[in-house]
C-alpha positions in Angstrom: 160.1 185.6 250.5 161.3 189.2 251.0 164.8 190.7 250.4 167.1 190.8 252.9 167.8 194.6 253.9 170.8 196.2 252.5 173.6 196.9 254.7 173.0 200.3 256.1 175.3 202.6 255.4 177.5 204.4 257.9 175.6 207.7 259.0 177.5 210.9 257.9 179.3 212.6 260.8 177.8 215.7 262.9 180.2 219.0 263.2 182.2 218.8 266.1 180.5 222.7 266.4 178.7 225.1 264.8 179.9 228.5 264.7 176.9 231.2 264.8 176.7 235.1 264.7 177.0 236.1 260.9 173.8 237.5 259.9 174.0 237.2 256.1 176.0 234.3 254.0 179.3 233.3 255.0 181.4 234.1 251.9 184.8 232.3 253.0 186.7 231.3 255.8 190.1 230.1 256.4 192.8 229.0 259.5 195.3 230.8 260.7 198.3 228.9 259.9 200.2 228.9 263.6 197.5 230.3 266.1 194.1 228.5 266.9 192.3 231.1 265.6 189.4 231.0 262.4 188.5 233.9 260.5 185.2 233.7 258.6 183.3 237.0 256.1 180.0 237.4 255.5 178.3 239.3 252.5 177.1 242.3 254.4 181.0 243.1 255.1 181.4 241.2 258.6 184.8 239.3 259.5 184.7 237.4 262.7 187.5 235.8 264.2 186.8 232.9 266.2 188.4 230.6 268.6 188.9 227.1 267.6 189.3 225.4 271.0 186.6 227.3 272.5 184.4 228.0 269.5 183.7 231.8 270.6 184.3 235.0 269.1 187.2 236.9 269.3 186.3 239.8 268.0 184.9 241.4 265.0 185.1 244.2 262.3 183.2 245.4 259.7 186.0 245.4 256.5 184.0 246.2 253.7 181.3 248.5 253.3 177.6 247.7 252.7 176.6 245.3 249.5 180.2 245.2 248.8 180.9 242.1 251.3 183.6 240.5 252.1 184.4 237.6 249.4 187.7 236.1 250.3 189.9 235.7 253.2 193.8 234.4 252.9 196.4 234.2 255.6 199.8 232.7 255.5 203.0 231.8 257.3 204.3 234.4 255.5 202.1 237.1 256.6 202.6 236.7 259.9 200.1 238.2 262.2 198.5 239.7 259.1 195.5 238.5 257.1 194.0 239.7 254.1 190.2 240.6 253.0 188.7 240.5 249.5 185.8 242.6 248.8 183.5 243.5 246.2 184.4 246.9 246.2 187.1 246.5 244.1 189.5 246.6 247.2 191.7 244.4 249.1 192.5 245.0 253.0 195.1 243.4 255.4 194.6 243.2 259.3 196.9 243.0 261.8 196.1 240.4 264.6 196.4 242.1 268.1 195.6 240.6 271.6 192.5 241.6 271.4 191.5 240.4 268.1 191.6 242.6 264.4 192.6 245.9 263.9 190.1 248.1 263.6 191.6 249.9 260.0 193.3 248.4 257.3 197.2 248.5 257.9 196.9 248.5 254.1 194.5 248.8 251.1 195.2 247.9 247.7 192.6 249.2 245.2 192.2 246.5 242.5 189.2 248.0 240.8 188.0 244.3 240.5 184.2 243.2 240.9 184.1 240.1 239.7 183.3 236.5 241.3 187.3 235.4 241.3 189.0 234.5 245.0 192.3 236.1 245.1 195.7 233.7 245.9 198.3 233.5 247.9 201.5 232.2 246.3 201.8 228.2 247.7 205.4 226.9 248.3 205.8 223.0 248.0 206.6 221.3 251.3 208.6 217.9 251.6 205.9 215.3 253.5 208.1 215.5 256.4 207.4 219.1 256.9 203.3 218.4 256.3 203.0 215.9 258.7 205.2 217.7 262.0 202.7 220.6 260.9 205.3 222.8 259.1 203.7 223.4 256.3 204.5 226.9 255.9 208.1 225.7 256.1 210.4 226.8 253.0 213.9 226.4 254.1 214.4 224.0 251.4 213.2 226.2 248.8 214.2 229.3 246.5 212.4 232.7 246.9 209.8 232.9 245.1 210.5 235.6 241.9 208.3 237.4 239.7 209.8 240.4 236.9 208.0 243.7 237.9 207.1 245.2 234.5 209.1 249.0 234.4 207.4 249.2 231.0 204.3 247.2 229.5 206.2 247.0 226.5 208.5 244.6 228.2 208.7 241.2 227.4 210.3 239.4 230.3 213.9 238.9 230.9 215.9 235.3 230.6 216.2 234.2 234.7 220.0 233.5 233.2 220.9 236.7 232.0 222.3 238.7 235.2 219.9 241.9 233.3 217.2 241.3 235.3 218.3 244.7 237.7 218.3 246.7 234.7 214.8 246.2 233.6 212.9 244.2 236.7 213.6 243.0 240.7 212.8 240.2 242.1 209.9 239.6 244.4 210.0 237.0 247.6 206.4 235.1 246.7 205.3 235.8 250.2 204.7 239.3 249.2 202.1 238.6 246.0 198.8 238.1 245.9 197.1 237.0 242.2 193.7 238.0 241.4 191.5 237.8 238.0 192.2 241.2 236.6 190.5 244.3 235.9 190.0 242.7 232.5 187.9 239.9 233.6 189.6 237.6 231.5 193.4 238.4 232.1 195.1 237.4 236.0 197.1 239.8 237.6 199.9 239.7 239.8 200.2 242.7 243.1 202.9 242.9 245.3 201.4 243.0 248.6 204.2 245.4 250.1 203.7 248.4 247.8 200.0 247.9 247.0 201.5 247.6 242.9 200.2 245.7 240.3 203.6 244.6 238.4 201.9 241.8 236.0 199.4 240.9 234.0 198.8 237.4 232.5 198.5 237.5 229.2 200.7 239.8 229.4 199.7 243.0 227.1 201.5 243.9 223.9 203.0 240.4 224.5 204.3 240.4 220.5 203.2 238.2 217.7 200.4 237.6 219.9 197.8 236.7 216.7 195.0 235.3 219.5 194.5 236.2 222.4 195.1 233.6 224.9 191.8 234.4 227.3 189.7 236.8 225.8 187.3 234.5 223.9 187.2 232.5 227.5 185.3 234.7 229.5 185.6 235.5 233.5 188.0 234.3 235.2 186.4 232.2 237.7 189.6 231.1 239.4 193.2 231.3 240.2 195.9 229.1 241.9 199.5 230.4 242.6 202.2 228.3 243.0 206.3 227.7 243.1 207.0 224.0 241.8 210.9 223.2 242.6 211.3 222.6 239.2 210.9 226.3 237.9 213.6 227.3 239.9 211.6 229.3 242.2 209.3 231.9 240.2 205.8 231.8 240.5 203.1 229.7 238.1 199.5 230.2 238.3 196.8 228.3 237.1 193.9 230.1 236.0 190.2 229.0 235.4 187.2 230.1 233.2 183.7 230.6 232.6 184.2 228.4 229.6 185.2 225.4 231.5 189.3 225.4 230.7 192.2 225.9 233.0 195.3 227.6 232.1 199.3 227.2 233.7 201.2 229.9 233.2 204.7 230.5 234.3 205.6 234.0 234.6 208.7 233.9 232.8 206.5 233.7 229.3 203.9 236.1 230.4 202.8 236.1 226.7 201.3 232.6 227.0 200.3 229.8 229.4 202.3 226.4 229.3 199.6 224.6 228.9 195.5 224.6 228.4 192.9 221.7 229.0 188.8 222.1 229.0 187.6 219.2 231.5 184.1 220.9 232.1 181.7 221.5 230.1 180.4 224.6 231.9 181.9 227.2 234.2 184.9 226.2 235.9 184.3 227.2 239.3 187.0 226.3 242.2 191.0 225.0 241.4 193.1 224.0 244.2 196.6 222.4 244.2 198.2 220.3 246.6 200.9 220.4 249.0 204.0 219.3 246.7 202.7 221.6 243.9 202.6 218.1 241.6 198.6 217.8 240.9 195.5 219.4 242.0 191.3 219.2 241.6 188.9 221.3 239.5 185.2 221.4 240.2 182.2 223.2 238.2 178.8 224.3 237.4 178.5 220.9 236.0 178.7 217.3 237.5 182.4 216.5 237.2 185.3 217.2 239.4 188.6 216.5 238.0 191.6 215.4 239.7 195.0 216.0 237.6 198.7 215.9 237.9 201.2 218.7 236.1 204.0 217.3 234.3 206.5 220.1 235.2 209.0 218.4 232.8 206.6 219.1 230.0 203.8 221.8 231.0 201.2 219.6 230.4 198.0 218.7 232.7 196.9 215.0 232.8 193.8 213.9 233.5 193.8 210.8 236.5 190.5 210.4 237.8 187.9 212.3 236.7 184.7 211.9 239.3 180.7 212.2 238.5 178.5 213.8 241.1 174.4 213.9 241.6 173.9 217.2 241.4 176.2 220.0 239.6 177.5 222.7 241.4 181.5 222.9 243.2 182.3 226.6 244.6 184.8 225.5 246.2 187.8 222.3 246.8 190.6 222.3 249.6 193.0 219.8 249.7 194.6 219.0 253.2 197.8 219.7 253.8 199.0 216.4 254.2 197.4 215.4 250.7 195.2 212.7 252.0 191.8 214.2 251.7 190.1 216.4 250.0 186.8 218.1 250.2 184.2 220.0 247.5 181.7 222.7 249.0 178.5 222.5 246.8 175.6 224.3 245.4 173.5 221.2 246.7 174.3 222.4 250.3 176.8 219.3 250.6 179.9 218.8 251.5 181.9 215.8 250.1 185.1 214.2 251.0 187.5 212.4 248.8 190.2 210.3 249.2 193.1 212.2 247.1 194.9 209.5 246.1 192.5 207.5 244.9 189.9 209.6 244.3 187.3 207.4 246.1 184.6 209.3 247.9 184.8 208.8 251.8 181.7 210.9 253.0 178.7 213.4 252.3 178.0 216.0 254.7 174.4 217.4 255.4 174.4 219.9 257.7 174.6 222.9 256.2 170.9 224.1 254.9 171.5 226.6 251.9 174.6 226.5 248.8 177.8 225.9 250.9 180.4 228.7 249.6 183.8 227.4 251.0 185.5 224.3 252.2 189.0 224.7 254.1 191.5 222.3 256.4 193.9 223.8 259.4 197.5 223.4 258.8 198.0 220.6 261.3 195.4 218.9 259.3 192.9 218.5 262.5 190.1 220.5 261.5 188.1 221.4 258.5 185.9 224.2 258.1 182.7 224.4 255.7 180.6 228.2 255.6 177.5 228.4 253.8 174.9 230.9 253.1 172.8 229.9 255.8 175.2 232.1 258.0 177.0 229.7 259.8 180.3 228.0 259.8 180.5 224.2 260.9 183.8 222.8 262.1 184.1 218.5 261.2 187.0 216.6 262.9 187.4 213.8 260.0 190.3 211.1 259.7 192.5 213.7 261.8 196.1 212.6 261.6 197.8 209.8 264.0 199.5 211.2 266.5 203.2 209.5 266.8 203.4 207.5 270.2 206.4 207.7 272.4 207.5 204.4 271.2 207.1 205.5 267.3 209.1 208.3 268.5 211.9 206.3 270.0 212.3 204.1 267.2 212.7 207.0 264.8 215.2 208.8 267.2 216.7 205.3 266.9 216.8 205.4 263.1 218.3 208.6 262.8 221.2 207.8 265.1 
């Protein structure tokens, strides 16, 4: 007597659309945090800007020249109607976003003198899970500015947040306005201000003293970078930094001379970092077959390992966590795409659409939409587990509560 059949599995889900016109791989792509806008570059130094409702172009440049490319893309609620382009010329550009579409030159350009394979970082600010799911995200009323010390001198050390010196020898920066980046020295991180196109740190800091290793040097590239504000450091930026050795660094910037804390959870280049909306845990992924999910122990500076999650073929270039912190989602070398519950690290879905290595995963801020680009030159859109909207009578009863 034959086996009964297995219960077929649910089919993956189809891209709500498929967004076509880049003629060479689609390096990144992220959402605009307030406008229904998605900006995506390609290797050959193309950014588009498309339309999320109607899934046209709005308009496009090119930002950086020839084999250079364009590598990254960031925008944030607190750069406005500006984004910012990574390239492999060593440069970074921001764009202003006018009615009809990018600027055609750089409002600025800040010369990095950086080649390597490392996705710059906006500084993240915690939100309360209020804020994530109304869709104000980018909201920081509740929180400090975000402070880094601007080295006058590289001989300085760093000054006690305490000690009312800090004018004397440093100013404080409002995070909005910094962008990380693995430095010049491909295995140090460095900190710009965004304003004056100025580099005013470096991670490990140099001529840190007593330094008898160096913190990064024997680590390689770094792959990866991650800045953040937790609450708990009273508002000054940490970063967490990942290498071609497989570990992950935390580094506050108030002891530039050395991170917090190190772990090694792959066994091969570490790849992709991403933390999630309350700054309290995040995901690692690699060129080997683990991703690893981990909380930070502020308290202490220490990572902890919760859920550490095998894969069938090695490869993660990418990770975004949605803003909510109920999904994430891995872009792979395999071409896939795969979604995990973030809580409890279960895995939720594989997508198979794209047709060559996928290069970057990322979620809108209301959570809605996700966007996947891949070297196949295209960009797919997915609609998966959006968010409940509240009904009217969900909304009455709150109203209800609150009074």
């Amino acid at each position: 007597m034959a086996n009964p059949e297995k219960p077929r599995r649910r089919p993956s889900p189809d891209p709500v659309a498929v967004l076509r016109g880049h003629r060479a791989a689609v390096s990144d792509a992220c959402f605009h945090p307030t406008f229904p806008l998605l900006f995506s570059g390609a290797a050959d130094g193309e950014l588009r800007v498309w339309d999320t409702a109607s899934h046209r172009t709005v308009s496009s440049i090119w930002a950086h020249g020839g084999a250079a490319g364009v590598y990254s893309i960031v925008a944030g609620a607190g750069l406005g109607n500006i984004i910012i382009s990574q390239g492999r010329d060593g440069l970074c550009k921001g764009w202003v976003i006018e009615e009809a579409g990018l600027s055609r030159r750089p409002i600025f350009t800040i010369k990095t003198s950086t080649y390597h394979f490392c996705k710059l970082s906006l500084v993240k600010i915690p939100c309360s899970a209020h804020g994530t799911q109304s869709g104000l995200s980018g909201s920081n009323s509740d929180t400090e500015p975000q402070r880094v010390l601007i080295e006058e001198n590289t001989g300085s050390h760093g000054v006690n947040p305490a000690e009312p010196q800090e004018g004397e020898q440093g100013s404080s920066l409002d995070g909005k306005n910094i962008l990380t980046i693995a430095g010049q020295e491909s295995s140090e991180v460095e900190l710009w201000d965004i304003k004056s196109s100025r580099k005013i740190m470096c991670l490990p800091q140099r001529c840190s003293a007593n330094m008898t290793v160096h913190p990064t040097k024997q680590r390689g590239l770094c792959m990866a970078v991650q800045a953040f504000t937790p609450c708990e450091s009273g508002g000054y930026v940490n970063i967490l930094s990942s290498y071609e050795d497989g570990s992950t660094l935390w580094w506050d910037v108030r002891k530039p001379g050395l991170p917090l804390s190190t772990v090694k959870y792959h066994s091969e280049s570490a790849l992709s970092i991403a933390i999630d909306g309350l700054c309290t845990g995040g995901i690692s992924g690699g060129a080997d077959s683990k991703i690893a999910m981990f909380t930070l122990d502020h308290q202490k500076g220490t990572f902890y390992l919760r859920n550490e999650i095998e894969i069938e073929r090695p490869g993660i270039t990418s990770i975004a966590i949605r803003p909510d912190n109920k999904i994430t989602a891995t872009a792979g070398w395999d071409h896939r795409i795969r979604v995990y519950n973030y809580n409890k690290g279960n895995a939720l879905a594989v997508l198979k659409y794209h047709s060559a290595t996928c290069n970057a995963v990322t979620f809108s801020r209301d959570c809605k939409l996700m966007a996947s680009c891949s070297a196949d030159t295209t960009v797919a859109l997915w609609e998966l587990y959006p968010p409940k909207t509240p009904s009217r009578a969900d909304i009455t009863s709150e109203d209800k509560v609150e009074n």
